[in-house]
C-alpha positions in Angstrom: -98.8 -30.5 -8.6 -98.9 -29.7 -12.7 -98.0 -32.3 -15.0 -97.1 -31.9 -19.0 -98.3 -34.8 -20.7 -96.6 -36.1 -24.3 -98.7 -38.7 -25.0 -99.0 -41.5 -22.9 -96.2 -40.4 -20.6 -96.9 -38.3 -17.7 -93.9 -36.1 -16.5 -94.0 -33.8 -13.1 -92.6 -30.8 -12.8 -90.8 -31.6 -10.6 -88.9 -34.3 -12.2 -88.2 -32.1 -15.5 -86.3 -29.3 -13.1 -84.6 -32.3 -11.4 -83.4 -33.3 -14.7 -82.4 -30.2 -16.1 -80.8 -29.3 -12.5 -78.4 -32.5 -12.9 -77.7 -32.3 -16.2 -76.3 -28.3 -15.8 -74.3 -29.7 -13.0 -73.0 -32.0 -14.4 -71.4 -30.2 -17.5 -71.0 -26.6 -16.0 -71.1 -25.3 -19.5 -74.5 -26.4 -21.3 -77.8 -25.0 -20.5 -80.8 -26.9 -20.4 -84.2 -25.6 -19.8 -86.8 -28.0 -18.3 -88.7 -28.8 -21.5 -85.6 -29.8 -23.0 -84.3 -31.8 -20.3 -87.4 -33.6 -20.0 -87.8 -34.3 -24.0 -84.5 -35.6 -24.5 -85.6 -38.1 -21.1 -89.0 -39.1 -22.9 -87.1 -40.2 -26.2 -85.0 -42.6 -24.4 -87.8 -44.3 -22.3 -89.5 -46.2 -25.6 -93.3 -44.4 -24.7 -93.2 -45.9 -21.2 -91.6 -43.9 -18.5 -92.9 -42.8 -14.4 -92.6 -39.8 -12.5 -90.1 -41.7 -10.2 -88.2 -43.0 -12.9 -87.9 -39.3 -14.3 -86.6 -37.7 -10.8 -84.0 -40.3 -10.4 -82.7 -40.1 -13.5 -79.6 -38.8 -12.8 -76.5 -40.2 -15.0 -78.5 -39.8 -18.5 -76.4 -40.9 -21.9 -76.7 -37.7 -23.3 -75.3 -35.8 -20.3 -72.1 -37.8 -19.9 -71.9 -37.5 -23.9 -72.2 -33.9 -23.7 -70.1 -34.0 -20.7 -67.1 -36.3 -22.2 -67.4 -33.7 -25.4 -66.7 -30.5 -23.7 -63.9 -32.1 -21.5 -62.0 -33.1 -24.4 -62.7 -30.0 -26.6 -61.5 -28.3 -23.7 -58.1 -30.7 -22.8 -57.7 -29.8 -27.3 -57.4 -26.3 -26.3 -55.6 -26.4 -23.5 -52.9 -28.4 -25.3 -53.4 -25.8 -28.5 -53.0 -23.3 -25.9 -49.9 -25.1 -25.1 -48.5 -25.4 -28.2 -49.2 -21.6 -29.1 -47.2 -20.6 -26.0 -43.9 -23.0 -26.7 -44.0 -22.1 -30.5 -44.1 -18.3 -29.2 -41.4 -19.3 -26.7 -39.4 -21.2 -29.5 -39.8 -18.3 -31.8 -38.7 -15.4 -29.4 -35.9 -17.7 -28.5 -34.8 -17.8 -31.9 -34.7 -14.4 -32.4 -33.0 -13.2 -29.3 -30.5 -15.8 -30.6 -30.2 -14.2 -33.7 -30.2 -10.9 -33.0 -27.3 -11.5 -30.7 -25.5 -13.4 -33.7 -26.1 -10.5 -35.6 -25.0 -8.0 -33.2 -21.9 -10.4 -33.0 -21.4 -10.5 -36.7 -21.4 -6.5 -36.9 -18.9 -6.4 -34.2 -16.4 -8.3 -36.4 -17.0 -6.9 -39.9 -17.1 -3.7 -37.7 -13.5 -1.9 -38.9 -11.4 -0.7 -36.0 -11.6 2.7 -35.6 -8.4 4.4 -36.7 -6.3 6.4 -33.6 -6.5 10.1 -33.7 -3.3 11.8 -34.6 -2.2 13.5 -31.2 -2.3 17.1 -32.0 0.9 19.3 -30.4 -0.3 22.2 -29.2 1.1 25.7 -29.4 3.3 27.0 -26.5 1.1 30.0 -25.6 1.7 32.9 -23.3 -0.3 33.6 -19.9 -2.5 35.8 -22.1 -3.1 33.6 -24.9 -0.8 34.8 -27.6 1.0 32.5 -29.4 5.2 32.4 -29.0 7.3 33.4 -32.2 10.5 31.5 -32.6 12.3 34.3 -31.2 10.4 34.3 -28.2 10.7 30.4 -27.9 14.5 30.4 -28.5 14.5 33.4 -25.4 12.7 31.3 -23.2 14.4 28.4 -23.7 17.5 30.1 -23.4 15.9 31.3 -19.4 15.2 28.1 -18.9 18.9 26.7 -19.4 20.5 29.9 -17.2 18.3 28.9 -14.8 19.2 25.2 -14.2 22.9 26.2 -15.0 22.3 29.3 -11.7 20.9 26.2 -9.5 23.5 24.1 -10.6 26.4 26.7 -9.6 24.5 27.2 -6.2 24.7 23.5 -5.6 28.5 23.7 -6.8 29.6 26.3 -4.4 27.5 24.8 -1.3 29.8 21.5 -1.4 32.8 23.4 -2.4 32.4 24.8 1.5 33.6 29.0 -0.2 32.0 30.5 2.7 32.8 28.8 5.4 36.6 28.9 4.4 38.2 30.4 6.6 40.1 33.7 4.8 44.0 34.9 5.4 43.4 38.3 6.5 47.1 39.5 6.0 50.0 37.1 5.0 52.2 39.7 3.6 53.7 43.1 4.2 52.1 44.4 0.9 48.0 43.2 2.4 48.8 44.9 5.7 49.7 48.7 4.5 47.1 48.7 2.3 44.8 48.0 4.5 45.8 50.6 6.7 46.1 53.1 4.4 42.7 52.5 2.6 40.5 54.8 5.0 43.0 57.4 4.9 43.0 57.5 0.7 39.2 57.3 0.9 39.1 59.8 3.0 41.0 62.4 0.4 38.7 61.6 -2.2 40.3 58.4 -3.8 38.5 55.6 -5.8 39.4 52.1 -5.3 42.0 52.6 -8.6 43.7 55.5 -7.2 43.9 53.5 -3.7 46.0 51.5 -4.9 48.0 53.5 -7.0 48.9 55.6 -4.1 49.5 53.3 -2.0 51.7 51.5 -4.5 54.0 54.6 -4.2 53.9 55.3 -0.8 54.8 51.5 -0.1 58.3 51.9 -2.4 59.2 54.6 -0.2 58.6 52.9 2.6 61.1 53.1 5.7 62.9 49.9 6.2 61.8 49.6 9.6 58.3 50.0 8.8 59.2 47.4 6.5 60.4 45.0 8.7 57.6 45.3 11.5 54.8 44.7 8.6 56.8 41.3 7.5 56.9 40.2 11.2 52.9 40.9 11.6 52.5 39.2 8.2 54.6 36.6 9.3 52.2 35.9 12.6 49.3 36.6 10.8 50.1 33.8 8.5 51.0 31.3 11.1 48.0 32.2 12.6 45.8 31.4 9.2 47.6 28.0 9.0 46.4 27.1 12.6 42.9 27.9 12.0 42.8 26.8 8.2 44.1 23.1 9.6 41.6 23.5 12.3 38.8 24.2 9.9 40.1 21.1 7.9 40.2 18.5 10.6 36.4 19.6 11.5 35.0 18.0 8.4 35.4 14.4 7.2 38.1 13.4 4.4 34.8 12.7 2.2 33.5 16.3 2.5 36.9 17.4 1.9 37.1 15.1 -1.1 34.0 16.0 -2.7 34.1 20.1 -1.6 37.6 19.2 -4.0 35.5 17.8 -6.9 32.9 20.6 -7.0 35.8 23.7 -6.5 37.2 21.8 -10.3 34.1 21.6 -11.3 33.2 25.8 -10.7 36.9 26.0 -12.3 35.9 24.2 -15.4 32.6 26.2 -15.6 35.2 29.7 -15.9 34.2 30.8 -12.5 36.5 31.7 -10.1 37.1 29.6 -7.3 39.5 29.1 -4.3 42.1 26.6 -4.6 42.4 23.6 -3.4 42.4 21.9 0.2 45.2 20.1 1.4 44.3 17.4 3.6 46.9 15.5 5.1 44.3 12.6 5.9 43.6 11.8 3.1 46.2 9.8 0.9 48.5 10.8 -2.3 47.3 9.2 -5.4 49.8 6.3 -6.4 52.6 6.8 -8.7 52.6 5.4 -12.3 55.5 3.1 -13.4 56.7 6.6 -15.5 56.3 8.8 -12.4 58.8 6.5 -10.8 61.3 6.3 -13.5 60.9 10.1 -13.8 61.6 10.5 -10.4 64.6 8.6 -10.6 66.2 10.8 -13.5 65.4 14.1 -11.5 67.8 12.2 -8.7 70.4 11.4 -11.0 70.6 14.1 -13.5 73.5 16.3 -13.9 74.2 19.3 -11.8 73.6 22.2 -14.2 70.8 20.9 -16.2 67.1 22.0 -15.7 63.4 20.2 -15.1 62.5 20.5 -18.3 65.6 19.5 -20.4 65.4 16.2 -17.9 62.1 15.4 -18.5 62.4 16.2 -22.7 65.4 13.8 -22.5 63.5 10.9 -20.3 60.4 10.5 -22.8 62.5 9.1 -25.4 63.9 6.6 -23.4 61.3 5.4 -21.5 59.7 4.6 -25.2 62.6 2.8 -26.0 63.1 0.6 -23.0 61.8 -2.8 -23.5 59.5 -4.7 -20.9 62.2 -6.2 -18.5 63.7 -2.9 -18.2 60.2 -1.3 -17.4 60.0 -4.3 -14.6 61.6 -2.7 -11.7 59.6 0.7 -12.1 56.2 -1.1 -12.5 57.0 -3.0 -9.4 57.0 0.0 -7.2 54.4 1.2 -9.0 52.2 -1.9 -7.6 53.5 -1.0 -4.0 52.5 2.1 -4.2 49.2 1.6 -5.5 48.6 -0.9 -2.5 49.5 1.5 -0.1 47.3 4.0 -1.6 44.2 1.2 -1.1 45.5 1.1 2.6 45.4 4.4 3.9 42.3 4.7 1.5 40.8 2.4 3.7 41.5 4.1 6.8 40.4 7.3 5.8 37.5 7.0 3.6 36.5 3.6 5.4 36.2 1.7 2.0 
């Protein structure tokens, strides 16, 4: 085996890499040659020290002082370490926070935005042109024929026109011209000069002719009645009602229109206290005297009377109203 002598003390070789071998383990950052190991050994050992005591030296003052060093220098930058990463932390932290009060600050002073002015746009045609007045005034003007047309159409479907039924002759006058139509037409007359010859021809008429035209007219008309009553009865008082309503309403409108139906279903309307009072002077008044001259003389004193003498006519005009609301009920159900 070689040996290394320093002075009087005689290390092996093998002790020195036994040494240095232990004191590396130990602090797992240092690194020790053998001559080192063993020098830092011999200065400890006051001159005097064996190849035995050398390999078992194993817990040396300057290992665990090298060893406690390094643990703590590292345990100082581990908390350093630390520190760095919660001051980042803190810092990032506190400017998230106030970037966010910042953002939250330029929301507020932020003015609201003002609303945009809706912008009416200009009635075009279907190839882009823009209408004149004239041309807006025309189609306005359409537009209002054409609700008043639907409106008429509506008008004339409740007023039941069509499904009326019509008086095909009621009179002498109806019947001859219908006959003699075809035969006029026939010579070359218009519908003007139909009836102007006919109108002749009918004055001239033989009075037995006469009198068989007023007895068809006669059964023709009795006939109408039948079917017109007929015609009534197949529709409820309501439709009758409201077909009533729409035929004043075409009439109102300045179209012409078919008069109005009688339906004996349906109740009169009651009388008002000066109704009754007028009915009573047409019953009294003087043989000789007219309608009118009654009635012109009856205003006047009607205006005159004073409540208790107005009593007895508003009393039957409350009976009558509640038999109107009777037969009401029976026929409209309500």
């Amino acid at each position: 085996m070689l040996s290394t002598s320093f002075g009087r003390v005689v290390v092996t070789r093998h002790a020195i890499m036994a040494g240095s071998l232990r004191l590396a383990a130990r602090t797992k950052v240092m690194k020790v040659t053998p001559l080192a190991a063993a020098r830092r050994v011999l200065s400890l050992s006051n001159g005097s020290v064996s190849a035995g005591t050398a390999r078992s030296f194993s817990s040396s003052p300057v290992v665990f002082v090298a060893t406690k060093k390094r643990t703590a220098t590292a345990a100082t930058r581990k908390k350093t370490t630390a520190k760095k990463t919660t001051a980042s932390k803190s810092k990032k932290a506190t400017a998230t926070k106030r970037k966010k009060t910042g953002m939250a600050a330029k929301k507020k002073k932020a003015a609201p935005k003002k609303k945009k002015k809706a912008v009416t746009k200009k009635r075009t045609t279907r190839t882009g042109k823009v209408l004149t007045p004239k041309q807006k005034a025309a189609r306005k003007e359409k537009a209002v024929k054409a609700k008043l047309i639907a409106k008429v159409k509506d008008l004339k479907q409740t007023a039941l026109l069509k499904e009326e039924p019509r008086n095909g002759g009621s009179s002498a006058w109806v019947l001859f011209t219908n006959q003699k139509r075809p035969e006029l037409q026939a010579k070359g007359y218009d519908q003007k000069g139909v009836l102007t010859q006919a109108s002749q021809e009918f004055k001239t008429l033989p009075e037995s002719e006469m009198e068989k035209l007023r007895a068809l007219a006669k059964a023709n008309h009795e006939k109408y009645i039948a079917t017109h009553e007929a015609w009534i009865k197949s529709h409820t008082p309501t439709q009758i009602a409201e077909a009533n309503k729409a035929r004043g309403s075409l009439k109102r409108l300045g179209l012409k229109t078919r008069h109005t139906l009688r339906d004996e279903r349906v109740p009169k309307r009651p009388l008002t206290p000066w109704v009754c009072f007028a009915s009573q002077k047409m019953k009294d008044r003087p043989a000789g005297s007219t309608i009118t001259e009654t009635l012109k003389a009856a205003g006047p004193q009607w205006a005159s009377m004073s409540a208790s003498q107005k009593r007895p006519y508003e009393d039957l005009s409350s009976r009558d109203k509640k038999r109107y609301e009777q037969q009401s009920q029976v026929a409209f159900g309500s």
